[in-house]
Biotite code that builds the C-alpha atoms (Angstrom):
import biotite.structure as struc

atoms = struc.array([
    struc.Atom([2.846, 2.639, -6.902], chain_id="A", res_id=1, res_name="UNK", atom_name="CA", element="C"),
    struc.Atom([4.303, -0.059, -4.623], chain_id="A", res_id=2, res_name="UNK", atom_name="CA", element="C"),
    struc.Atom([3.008, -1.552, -1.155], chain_id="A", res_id=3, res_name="UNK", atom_name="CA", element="C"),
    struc.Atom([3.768, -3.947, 1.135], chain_id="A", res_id=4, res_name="UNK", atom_name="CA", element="C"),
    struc.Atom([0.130, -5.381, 2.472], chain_id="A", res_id=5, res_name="UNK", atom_name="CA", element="C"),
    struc.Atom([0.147, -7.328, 5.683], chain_id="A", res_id=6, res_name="UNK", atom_name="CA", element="C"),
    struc.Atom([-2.623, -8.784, 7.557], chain_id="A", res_id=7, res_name="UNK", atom_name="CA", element="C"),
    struc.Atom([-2.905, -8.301, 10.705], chain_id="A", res_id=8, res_name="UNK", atom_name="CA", element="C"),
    struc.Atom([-4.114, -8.962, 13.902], chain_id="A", res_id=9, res_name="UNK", atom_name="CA", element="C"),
    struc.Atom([-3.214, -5.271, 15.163], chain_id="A", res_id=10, res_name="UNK", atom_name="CA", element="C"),
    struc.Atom([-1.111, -2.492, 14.410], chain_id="A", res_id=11, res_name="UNK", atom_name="CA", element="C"),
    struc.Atom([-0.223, 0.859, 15.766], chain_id="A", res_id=12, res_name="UNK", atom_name="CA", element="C"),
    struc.Atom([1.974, 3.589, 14.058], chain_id="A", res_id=13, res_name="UNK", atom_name="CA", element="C"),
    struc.Atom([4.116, 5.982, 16.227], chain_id="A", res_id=14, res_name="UNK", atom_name="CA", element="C"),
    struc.Atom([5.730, 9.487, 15.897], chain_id="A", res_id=15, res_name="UNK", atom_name="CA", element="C"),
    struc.Atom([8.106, 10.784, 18.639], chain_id="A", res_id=16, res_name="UNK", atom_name="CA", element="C"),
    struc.Atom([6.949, 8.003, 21.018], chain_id="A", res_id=17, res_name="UNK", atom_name="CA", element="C"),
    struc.Atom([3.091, 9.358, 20.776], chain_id="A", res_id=18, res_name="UNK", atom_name="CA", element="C"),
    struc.Atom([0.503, 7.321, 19.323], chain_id="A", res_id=19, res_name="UNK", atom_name="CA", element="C"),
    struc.Atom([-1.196, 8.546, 16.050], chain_id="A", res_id=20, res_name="UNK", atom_name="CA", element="C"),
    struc.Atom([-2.808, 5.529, 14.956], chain_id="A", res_id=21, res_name="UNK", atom_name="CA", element="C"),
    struc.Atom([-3.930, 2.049, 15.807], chain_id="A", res_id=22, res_name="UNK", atom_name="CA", element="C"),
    struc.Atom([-6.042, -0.731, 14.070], chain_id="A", res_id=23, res_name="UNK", atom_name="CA", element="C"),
    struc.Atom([-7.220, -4.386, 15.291], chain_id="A", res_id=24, res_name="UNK", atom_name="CA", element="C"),
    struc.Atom([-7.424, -6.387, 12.523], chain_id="A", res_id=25, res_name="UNK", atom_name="CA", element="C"),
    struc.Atom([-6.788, -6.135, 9.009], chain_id="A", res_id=26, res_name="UNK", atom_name="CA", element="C"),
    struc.Atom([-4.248, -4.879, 6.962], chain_id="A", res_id=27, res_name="UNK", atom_name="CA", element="C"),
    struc.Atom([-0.939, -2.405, 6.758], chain_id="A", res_id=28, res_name="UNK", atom_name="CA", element="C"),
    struc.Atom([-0.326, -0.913, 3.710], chain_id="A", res_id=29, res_name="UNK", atom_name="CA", element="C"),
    struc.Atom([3.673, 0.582, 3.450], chain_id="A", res_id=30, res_name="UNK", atom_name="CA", element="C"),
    struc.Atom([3.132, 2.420, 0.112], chain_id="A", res_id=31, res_name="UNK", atom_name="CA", element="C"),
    struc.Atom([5.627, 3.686, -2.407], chain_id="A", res_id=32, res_name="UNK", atom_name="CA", element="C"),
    struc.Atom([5.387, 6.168, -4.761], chain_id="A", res_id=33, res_name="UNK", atom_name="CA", element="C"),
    struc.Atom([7.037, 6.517, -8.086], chain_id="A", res_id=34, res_name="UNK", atom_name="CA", element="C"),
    struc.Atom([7.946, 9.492, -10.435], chain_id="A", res_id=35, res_name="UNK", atom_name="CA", element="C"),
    struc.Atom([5.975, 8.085, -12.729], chain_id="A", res_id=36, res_name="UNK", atom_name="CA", element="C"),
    struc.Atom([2.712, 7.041, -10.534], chain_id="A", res_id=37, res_name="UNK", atom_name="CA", element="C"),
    struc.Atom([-0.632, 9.398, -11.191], chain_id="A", res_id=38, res_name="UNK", atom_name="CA", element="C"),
    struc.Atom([-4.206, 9.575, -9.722], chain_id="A", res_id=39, res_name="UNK", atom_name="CA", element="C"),
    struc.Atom([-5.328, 6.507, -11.990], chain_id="A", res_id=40, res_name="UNK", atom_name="CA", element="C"),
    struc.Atom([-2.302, 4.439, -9.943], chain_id="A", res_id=41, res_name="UNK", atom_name="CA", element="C"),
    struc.Atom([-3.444, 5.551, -6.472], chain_id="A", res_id=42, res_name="UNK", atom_name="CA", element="C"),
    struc.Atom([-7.308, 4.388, -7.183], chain_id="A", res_id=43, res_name="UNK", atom_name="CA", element="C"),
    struc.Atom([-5.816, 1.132, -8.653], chain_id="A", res_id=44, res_name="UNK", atom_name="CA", element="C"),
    struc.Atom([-4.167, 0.283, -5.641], chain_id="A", res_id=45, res_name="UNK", atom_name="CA", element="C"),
    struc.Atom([-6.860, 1.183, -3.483], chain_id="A", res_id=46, res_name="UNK", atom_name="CA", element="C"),
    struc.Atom([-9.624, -0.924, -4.718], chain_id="A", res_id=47, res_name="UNK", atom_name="CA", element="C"),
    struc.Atom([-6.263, -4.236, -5.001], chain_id="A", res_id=48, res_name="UNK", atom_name="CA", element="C"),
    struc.Atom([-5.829, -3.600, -1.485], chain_id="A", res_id=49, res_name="UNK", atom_name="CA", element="C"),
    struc.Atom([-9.335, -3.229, 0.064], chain_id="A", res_id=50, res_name="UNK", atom_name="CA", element="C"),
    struc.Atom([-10.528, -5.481, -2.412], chain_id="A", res_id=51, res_name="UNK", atom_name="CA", element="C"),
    struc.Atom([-7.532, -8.483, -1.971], chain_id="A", res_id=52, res_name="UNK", atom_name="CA", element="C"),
    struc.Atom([-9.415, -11.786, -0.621], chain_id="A", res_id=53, res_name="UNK", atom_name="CA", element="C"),
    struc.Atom([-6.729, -12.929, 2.374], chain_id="A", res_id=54, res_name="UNK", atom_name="CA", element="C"),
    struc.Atom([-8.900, -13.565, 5.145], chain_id="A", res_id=55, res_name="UNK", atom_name="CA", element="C"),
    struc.Atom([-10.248, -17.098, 5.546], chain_id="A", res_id=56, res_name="UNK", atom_name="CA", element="C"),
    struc.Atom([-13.910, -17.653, 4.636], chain_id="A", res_id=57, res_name="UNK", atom_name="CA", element="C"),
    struc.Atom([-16.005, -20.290, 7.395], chain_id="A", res_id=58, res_name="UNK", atom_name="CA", element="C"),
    struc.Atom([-15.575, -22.787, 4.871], chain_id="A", res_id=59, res_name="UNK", atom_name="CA", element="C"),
    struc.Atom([-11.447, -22.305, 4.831], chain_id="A", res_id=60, res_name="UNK", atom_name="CA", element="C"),
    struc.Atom([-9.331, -20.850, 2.448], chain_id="A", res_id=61, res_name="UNK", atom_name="CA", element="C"),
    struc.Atom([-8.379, -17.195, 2.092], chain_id="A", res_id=62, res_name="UNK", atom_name="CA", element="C"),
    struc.Atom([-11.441, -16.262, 0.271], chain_id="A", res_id=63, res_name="UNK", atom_name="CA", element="C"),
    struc.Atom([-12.914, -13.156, 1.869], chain_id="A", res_id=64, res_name="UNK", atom_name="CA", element="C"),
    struc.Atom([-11.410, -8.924, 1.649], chain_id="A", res_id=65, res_name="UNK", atom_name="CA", element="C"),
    struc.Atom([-11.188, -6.389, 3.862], chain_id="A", res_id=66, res_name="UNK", atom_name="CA", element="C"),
    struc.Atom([-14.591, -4.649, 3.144], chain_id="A", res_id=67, res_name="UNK", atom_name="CA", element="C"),
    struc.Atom([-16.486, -8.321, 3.811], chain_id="A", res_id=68, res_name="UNK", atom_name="CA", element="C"),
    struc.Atom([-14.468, -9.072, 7.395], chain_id="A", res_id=69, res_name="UNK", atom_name="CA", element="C"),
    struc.Atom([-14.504, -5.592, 8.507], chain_id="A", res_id=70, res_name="UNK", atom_name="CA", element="C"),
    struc.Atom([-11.197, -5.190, 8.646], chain_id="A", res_id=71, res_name="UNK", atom_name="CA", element="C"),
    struc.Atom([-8.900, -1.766, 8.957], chain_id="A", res_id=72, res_name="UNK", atom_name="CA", element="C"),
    struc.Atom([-6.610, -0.349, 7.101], chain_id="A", res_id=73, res_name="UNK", atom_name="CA", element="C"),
    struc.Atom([-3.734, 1.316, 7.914], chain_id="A", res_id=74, res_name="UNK", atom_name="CA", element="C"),
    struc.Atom([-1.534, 3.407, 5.535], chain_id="A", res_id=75, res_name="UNK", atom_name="CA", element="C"),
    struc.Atom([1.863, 4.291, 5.622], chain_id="A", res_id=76, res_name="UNK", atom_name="CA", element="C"),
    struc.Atom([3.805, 6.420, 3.213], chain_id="A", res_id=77, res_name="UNK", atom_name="CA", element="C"),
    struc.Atom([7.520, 4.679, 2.552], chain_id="A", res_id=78, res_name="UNK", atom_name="CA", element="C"),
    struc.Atom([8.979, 6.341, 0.312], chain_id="A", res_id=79, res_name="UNK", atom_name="CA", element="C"),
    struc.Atom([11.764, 3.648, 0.606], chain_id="A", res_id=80, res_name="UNK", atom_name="CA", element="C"),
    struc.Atom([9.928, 1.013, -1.621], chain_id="A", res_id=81, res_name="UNK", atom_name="CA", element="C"),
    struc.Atom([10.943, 2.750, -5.045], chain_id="A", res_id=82, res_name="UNK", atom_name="CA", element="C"),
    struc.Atom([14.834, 2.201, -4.052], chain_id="A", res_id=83, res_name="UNK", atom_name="CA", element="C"),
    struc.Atom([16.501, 0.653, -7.023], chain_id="A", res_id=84, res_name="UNK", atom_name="CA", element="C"),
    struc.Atom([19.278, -1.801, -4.955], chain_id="A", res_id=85, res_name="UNK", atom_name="CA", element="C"),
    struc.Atom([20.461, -3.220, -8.211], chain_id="A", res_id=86, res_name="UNK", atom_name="CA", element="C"),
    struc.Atom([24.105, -1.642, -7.946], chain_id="A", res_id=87, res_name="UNK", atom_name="CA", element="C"),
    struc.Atom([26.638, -1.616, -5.086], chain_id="A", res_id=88, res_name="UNK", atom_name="CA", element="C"),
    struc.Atom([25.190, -1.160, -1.483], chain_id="A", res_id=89, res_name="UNK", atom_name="CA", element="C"),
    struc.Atom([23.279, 1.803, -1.074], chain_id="A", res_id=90, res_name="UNK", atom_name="CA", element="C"),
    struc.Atom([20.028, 2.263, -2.348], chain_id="A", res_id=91, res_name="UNK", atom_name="CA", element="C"),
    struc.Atom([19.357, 4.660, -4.548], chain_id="A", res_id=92, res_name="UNK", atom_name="CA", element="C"),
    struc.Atom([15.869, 6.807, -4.780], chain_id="A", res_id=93, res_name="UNK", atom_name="CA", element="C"),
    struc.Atom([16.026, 8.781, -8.099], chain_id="A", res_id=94, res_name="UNK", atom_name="CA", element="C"),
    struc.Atom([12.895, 6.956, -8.853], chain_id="A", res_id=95, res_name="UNK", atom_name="CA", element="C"),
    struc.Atom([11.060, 7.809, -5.879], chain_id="A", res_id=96, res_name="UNK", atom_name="CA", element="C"),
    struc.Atom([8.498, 10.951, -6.191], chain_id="A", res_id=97, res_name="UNK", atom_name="CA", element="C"),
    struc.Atom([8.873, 14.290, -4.619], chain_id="A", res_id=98, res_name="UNK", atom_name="CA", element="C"),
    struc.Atom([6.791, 14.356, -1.706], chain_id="A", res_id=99, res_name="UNK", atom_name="CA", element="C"),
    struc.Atom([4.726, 17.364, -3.532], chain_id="A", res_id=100, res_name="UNK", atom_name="CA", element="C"),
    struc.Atom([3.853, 14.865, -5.740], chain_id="A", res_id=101, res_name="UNK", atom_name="CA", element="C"),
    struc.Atom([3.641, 11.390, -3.195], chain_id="A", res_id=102, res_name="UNK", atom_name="CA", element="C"),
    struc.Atom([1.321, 13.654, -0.439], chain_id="A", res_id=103, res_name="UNK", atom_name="CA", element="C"),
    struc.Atom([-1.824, 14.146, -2.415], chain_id="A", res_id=104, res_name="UNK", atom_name="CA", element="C"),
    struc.Atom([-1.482, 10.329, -4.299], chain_id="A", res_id=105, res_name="UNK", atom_name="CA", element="C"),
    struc.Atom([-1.088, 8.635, -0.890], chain_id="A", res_id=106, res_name="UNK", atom_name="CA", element="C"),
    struc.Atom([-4.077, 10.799, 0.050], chain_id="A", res_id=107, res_name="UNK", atom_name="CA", element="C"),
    struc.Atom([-6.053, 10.000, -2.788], chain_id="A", res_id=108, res_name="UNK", atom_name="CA", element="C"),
    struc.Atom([-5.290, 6.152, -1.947], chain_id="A", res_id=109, res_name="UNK", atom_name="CA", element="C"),
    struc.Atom([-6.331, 6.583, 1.759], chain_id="A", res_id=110, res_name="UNK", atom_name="CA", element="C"),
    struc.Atom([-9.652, 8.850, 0.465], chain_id="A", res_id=111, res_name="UNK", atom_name="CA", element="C"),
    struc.Atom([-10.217, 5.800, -2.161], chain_id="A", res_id=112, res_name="UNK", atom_name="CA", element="C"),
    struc.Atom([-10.266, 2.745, 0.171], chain_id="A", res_id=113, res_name="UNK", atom_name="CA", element="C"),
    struc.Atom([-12.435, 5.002, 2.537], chain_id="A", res_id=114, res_name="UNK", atom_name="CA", element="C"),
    struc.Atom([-15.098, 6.099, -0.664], chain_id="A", res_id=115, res_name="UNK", atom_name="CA", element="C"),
    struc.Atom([-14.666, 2.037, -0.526], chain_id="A", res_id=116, res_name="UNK", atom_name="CA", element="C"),
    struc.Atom([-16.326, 1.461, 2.934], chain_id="A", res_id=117, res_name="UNK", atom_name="CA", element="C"),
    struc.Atom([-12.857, 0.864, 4.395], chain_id="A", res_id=118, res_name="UNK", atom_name="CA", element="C"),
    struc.Atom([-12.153, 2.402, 8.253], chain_id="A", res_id=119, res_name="UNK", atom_name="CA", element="C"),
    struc.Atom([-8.638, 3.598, 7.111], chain_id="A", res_id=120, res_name="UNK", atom_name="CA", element="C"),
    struc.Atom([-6.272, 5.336, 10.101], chain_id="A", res_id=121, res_name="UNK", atom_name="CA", element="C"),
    struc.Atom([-2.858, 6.464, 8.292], chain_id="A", res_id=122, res_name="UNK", atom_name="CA", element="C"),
    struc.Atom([0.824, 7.705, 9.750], chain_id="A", res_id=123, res_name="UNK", atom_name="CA", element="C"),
    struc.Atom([2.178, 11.008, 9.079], chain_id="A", res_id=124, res_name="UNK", atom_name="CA", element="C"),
    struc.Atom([3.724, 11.925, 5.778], chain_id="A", res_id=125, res_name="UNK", atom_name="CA", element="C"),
    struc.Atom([7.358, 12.380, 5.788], chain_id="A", res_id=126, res_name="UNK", atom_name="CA", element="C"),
    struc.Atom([7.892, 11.601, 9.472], chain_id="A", res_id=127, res_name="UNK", atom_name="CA", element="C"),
    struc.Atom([9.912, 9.448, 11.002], chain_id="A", res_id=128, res_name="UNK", atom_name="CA", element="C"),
    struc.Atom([7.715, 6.789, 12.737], chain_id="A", res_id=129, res_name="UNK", atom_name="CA", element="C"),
    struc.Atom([7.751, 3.945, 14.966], chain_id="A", res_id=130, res_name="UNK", atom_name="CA", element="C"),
    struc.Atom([4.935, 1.244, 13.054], chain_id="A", res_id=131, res_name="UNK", atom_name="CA", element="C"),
    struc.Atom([4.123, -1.945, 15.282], chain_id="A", res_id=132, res_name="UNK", atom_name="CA", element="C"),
    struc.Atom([2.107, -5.175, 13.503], chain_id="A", res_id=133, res_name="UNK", atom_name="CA", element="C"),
    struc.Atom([1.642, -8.454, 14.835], chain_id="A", res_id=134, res_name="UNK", atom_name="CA", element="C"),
    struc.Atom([1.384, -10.230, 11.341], chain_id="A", res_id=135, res_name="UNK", atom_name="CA", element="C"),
    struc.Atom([-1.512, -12.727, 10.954], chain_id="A", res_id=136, res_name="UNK", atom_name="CA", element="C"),
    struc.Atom([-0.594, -15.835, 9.296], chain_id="A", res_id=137, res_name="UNK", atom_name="CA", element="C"),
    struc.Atom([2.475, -14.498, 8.727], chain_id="A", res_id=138, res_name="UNK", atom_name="CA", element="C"),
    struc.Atom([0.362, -13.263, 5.341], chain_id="A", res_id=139, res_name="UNK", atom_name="CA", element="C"),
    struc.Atom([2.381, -10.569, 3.297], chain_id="A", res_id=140, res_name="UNK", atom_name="CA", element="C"),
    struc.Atom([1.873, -9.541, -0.131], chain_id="A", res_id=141, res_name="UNK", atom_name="CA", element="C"),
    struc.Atom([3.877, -7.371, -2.665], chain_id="A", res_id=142, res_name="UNK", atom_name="CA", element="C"),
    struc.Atom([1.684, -5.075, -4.721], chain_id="A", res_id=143, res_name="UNK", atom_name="CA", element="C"),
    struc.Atom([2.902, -3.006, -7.863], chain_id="A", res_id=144, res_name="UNK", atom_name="CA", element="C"),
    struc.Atom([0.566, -0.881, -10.399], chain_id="A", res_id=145, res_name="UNK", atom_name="CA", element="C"),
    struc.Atom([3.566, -1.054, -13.287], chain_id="A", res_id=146, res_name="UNK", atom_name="CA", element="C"),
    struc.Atom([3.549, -4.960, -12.961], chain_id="A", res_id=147, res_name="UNK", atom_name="CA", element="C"),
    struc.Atom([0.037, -5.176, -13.315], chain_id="A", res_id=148, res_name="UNK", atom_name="CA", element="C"),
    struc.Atom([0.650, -2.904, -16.410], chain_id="A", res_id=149, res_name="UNK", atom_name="CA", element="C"),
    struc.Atom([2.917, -4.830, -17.538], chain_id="A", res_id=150, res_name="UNK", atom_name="CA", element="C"),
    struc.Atom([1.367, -7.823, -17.008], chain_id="A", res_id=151, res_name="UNK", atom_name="CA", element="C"),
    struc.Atom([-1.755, -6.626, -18.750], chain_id="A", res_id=152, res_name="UNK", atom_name="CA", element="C"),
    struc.Atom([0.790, -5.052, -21.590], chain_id="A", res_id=153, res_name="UNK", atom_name="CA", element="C"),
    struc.Atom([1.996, -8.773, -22.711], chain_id="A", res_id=154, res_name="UNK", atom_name="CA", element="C"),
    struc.Atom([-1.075, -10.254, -22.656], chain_id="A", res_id=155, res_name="UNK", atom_name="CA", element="C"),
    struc.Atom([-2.623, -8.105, -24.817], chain_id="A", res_id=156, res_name="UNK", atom_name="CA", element="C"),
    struc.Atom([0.440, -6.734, -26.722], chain_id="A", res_id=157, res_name="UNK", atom_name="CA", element="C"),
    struc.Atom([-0.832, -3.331, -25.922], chain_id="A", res_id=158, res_name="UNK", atom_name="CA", element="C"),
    struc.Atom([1.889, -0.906, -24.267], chain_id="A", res_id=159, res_name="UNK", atom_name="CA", element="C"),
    struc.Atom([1.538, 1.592, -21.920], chain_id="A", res_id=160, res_name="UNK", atom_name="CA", element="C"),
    struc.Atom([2.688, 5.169, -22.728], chain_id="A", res_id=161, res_name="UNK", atom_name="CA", element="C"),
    struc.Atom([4.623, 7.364, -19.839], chain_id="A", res_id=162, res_name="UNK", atom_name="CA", element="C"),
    struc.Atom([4.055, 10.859, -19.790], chain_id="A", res_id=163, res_name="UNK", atom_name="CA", element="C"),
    struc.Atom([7.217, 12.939, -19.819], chain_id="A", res_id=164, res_name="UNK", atom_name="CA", element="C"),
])
């Protein structure tokens, strides 16, 4: 799974020019799902993102998370994020999952943060939507399960194994 985290100062998410859901501050989550994403993926990213310390401590420094400022969270499925733009000029979204499989993982993530102590609002799956931030910092962060796999995979020469 993939997401682009924001803080922010506020954010609202729109569909057909109504309202559905607005935060003050704290983060946006756009989240991606992959083919090859599962439950264990959508709990992952849920505790990285509630969990991420971006907000500035007293004392300076981005040292504090989400659940310690009291931040929201709000959650937007983009399917978008698992485009592979590697040839020619138009994306391409084989790798992106089926929304019968994307639904209940971005639900899962939105029911983790919230088992988390997280206030988490969320836009609606597969619509097209209107999503407003006013960026704090500007402070934006890339998040992907498979690189921390990876990452994890080199270190300890261990390799993860993709169900077919």
């Amino acid at each position: 799974m993939r997401a682009v985290v924001q803080r922010v100062s506020a954010s609202r998410v729109l569909v057909a020019q109504r309202e559905i859901a607005r935060t003050g501050p704290g983060l946006l989550a756009l989240v991606g799902v992959s083919r090859a994403d599962a439950r264990a993926d959508a709990e992952a990213l849920a505790r990285r993102i509630v969990q991420l310390r971006v907000f500035e401590a007293a004392e300076g420094g981005a040292e504090r998370s989400l659940l310690e400022v009291g931040g929201e969270l709000c959650v937007v499925s983009q399917f978008t994020l698992c485009a592979d733009t590697g040839r020619g000029r138009r994306p391409s979204y084989l790798d992106a999952a089926a929304a019968a499989q994307a639904e209940p993982l971005v639900r899962l993530l939105v029911d983790t943060a919230r088992a988390l102590g997280a206030p988490v609002v969320t836009g609606s799956f597969g619509a097209g939507m209107d999503v407003e931030l006013c960026n704090r910092g500007p402070f934006t962060l890339l998040l992907d399960t498979r690189e921390r796999s990876q990452a994890a995979e080199s270190r300890t020469g261990a390799r993860r194994v993709e169900a077919p």
